[in-house]
N, C-alpha and C positions, 0 to 999 in steps of 0.2 A: 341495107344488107349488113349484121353483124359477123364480123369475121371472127370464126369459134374454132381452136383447138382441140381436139380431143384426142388423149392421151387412152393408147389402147393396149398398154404394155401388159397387164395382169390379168388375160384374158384366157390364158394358160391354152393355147392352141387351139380355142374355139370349145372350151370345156369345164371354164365355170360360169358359177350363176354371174361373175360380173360380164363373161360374154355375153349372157342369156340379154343379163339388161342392155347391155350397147347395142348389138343385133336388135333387140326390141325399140330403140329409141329412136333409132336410124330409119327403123320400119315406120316409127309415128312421125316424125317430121319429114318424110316422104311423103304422109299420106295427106297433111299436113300443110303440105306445100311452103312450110318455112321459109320465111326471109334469114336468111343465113348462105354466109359463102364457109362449107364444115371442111377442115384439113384433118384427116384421120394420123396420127399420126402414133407409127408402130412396125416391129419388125422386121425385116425381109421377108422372115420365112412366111409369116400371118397376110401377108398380103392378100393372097387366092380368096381368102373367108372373108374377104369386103370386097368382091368383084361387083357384087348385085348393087352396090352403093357408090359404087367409082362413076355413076353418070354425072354426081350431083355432090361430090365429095372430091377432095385431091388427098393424094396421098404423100405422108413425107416419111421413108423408110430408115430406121434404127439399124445399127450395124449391129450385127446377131451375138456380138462380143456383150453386148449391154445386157443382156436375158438374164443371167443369172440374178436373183432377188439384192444383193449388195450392190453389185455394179450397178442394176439398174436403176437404184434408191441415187445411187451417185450420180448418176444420167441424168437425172429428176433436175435434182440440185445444181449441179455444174453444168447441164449441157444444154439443156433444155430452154432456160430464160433467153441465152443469146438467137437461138433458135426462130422462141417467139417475137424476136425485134424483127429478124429478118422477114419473119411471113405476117409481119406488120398487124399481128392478131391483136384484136380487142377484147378478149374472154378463152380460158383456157378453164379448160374441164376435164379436170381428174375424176374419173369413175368410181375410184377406191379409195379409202383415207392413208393406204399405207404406199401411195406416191404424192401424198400433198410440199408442194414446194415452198421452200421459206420464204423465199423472197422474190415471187416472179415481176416481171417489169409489167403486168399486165394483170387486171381482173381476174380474183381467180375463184371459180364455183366448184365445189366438192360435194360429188355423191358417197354417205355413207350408208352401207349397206347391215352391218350390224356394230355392235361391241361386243365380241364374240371372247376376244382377248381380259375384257375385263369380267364377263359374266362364267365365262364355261373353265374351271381349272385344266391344264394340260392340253386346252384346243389345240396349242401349235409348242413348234421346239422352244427353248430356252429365249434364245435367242429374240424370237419372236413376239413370244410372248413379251420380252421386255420391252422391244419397237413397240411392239403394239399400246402397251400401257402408259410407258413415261416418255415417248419421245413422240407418239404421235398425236395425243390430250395436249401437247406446246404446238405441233403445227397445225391443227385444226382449229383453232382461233384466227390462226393468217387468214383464214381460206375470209375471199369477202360475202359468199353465202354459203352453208352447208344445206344440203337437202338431204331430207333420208325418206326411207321408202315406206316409211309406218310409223304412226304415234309411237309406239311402243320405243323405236328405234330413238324416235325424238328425243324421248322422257332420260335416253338411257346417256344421248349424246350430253344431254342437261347438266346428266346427274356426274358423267365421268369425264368430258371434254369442259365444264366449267361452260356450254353455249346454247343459252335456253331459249333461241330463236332460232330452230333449223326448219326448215321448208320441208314439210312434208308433203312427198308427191309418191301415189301407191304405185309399183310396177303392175305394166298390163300383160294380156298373153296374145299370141297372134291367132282368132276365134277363126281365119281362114283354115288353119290346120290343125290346130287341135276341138275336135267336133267328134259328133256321135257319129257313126261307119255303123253298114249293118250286120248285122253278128254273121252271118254266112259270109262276109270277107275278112273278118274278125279271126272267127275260124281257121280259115285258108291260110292266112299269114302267120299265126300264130303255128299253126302247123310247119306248116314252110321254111319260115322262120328262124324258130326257137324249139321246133318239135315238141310244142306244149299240149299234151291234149288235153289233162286233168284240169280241175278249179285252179285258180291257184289269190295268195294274196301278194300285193306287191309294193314291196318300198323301192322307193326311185329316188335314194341319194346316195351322192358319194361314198364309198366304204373307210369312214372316217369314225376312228376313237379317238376318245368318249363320245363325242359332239351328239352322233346321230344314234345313240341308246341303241346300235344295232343287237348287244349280248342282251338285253333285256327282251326286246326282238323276240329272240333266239327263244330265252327261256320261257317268254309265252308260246310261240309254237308248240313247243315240246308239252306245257300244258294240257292246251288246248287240243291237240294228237293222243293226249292220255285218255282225258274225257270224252272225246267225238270218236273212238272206233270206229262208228261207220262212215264220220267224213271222209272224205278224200282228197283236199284240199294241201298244195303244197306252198314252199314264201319262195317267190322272186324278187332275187337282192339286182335293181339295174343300176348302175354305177361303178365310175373308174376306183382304183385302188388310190387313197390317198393315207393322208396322217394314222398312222395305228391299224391301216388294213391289214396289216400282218395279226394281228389281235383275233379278229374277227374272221378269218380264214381258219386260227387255229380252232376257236370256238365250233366251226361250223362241222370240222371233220369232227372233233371230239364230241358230239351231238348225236343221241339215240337214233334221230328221225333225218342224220343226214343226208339220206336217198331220198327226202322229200324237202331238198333246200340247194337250190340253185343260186350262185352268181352268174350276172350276166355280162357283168360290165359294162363300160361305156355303152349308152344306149343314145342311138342317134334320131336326130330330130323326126325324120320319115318315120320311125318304129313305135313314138311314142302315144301313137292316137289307137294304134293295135292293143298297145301290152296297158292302159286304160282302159281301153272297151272292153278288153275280156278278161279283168279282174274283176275277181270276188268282189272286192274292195283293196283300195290303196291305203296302207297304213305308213304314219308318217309319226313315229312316237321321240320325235327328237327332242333332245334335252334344251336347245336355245336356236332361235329363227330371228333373223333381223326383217326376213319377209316372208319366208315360203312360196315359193313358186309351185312345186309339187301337186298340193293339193287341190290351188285352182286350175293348174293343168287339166287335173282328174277328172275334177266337177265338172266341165265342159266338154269333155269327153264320154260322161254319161255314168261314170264310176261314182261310186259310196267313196266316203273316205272318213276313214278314221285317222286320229290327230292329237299331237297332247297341245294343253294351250300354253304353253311354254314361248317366251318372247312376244314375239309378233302373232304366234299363232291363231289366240282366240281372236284378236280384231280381223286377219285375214281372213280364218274360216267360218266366223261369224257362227249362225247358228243352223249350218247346212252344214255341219260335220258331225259325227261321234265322236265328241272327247271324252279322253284317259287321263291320268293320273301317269307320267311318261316311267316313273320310278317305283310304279307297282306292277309286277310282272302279272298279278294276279287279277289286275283290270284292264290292261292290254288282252289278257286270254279270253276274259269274259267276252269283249268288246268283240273279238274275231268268232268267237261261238254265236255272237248274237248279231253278226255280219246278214245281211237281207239276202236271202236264197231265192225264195219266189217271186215270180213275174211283179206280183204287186206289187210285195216292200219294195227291191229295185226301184219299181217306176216312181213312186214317193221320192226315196230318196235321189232320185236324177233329175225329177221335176224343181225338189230345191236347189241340190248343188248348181241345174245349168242356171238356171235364176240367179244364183249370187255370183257365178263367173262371169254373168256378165257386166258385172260392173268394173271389171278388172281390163279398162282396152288403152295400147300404144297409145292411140291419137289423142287419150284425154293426158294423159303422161307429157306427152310432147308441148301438148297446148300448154301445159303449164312451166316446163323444164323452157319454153320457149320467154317465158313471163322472168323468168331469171336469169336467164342471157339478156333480155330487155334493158331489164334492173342494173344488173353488174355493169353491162357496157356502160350509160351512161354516171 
């Protein structure tokens, strides 16, 4: 039995994608049956969001003082190594590059999920931005394996972290729940719901400028609304407000077609096999992806999805998507005019997307994230 740390501090209360991947990882070495004794270790208040894993997991609770993103870089650093003597761990697993420790007493494995700070200008404050580029390319060499979640990510870790051997292991999705539902509950929920009766198309990320090209979005709808009079087809935006969502809220009211453009906000895990099943299609025209989740959500739910190949995207979505050109509003519009309306196209394209989701499961994730705890321990 290897005894593994995992570090769950930037999981942002059960609402980003590095939750998505811990919740996902925890789910494959369950399944998995791992030799590992796992210590979750993370804040008070986050406790409740790892009940379903406390059979087989101990938990060691951060005082809620540590949360804020500096204190808790500090926590990393000063608080954290003495920690790891005490619960006598053999491998400690940072999820995220921006809590990698300098100098832990112990094996240390890092998931990197993008380089988002070095590819995307303005992704994050000032601040950040600068952690991200010249102070965390120094700690990411400590780390004794990095993994990331996609060649793409790899090539990027290579070219900006100076470390051209990182472990590429893809993120999976949980295929128990996100699945094809049949359109008469599809229906009912959506109604229920979200009071949706109309088409509609939907992007499922965060409401973040520039990152997720939401204003380009925007101005392909309003195309695509010019040209289609007789469509009827509205965009739902599902995602929390983050970086620049003030941006894109103003966009949205100042928009000819804003009676036909909803946010929804944070969209919880139960809602997301509905607001799938009964899109047009999922458009996903982001500017930079370290992985994309999104789209293979989509595809396994039985949704089209259209996509820029930007980052990680084309290897993600391989050749079961519509790619765009993320930075031509005028091939985003095309792409949604030319979205599959009839029974047929649909069925085509859900035949490939569910075919390439499934290559995408926890338990091959685990088996391998397992293979480097193996490694680093000894």
């Amino acid at each position: 039995m290897i005894r593994v740390a995992l570090s769950t501090s930037v999981i942002q209360r059960g609402k980003s994608g590095v939750a998505t991947y811990i919740f996902g990882l925890l789910d494959g070495l369950r399944a998995i049956d791992a030799p590992i004794e796992m210590t979750l270790v993370g804040f008070e208040e986050d406790r409740a969001l790892f009940d379903k894993w406390l059979d087989r997991c101990s938990w060691q609770p951060v005082p809620e003082k540590w949360r804020p993103a500096v204190p808790n870089i500090f926590w990393h650093q000063a608080k954290l190594p003495a920690l790891l003597k005490k619960l006598r761990t053999e491998v400690l697993h940072i999820p995220s590059y921006r809590r990698i420790v300098w100098n832990p007493p112990v094996a240390q494995v890092v998931t990197v999920h993008d380089c988002a700070a070095f590819a995307v200008r303005g992704k994050y404050d000032a601040a950040r931005m600068f952690y991200g580029r010249h102070i965390v390319s120094r700690l990411a060499r400590r780390a004794n394996v990095l993994m990331t979640v996609s060649r793409a990510t790899a090539a990027d870790v290579a070219r900006y972290f100076k470390a051209p051997n990182a472990r590429v292991i893809w993120n999976g999705i949980d295929h128990s729940r996100l699945k094809m539902l049949p359109e008469t509950e599809i229906r009912a929920e959506l109604e229920q719901n979200f009071r949706q009766t109309k088409p509609y198309f939907l992007y499922l990320a965060r409401l973040e400028h520039p990152a997720k090209n939401h204003l380009r979005l925007i101005g392909a709808f309003e195309r695509f609304v010019a040209a289609n009079p007789d469509r009827r087809e509205e965009m739902l935006f599902g995602g929390a407000d983050w970086h620049g969502a003030e941006v894109i809220h103003r966009r949205i009211a100042d928009s000819p077609v804003r009676e036909r453009i909803r946010s929804l906000g944070f969209v919880g895990k139960a809602d997301l096999p509905i607001l799938y099943g009964g899109a047009v299609a999922m458009v996903y025209p982001s500017l930079f992806e370290g992985f994309g989740l999104p789209p293979i959500e989509a595809m396994a739910c039985g949704c089209p999805v259209i996509c820029s190949p930007s980052g990680s995207l084309r290897e993600v979505a391989g050749d079961a998507a519509r790619l765009v050109d993320p930075e031509s509003v005028e091939d985003i519009a095309s792409a949604l005019a030319q979205a599959p309306v009839t029974a047929e196209a649909r069925e085509t394209w859900r035949r490939r997307g569910l075919s390439h989701a499934g290559k995408f499961r926890w338990e091959e994730a685990a088996r391998a994230v397992m293979e480097v705890y193996e490694s680093a321990a000894r």
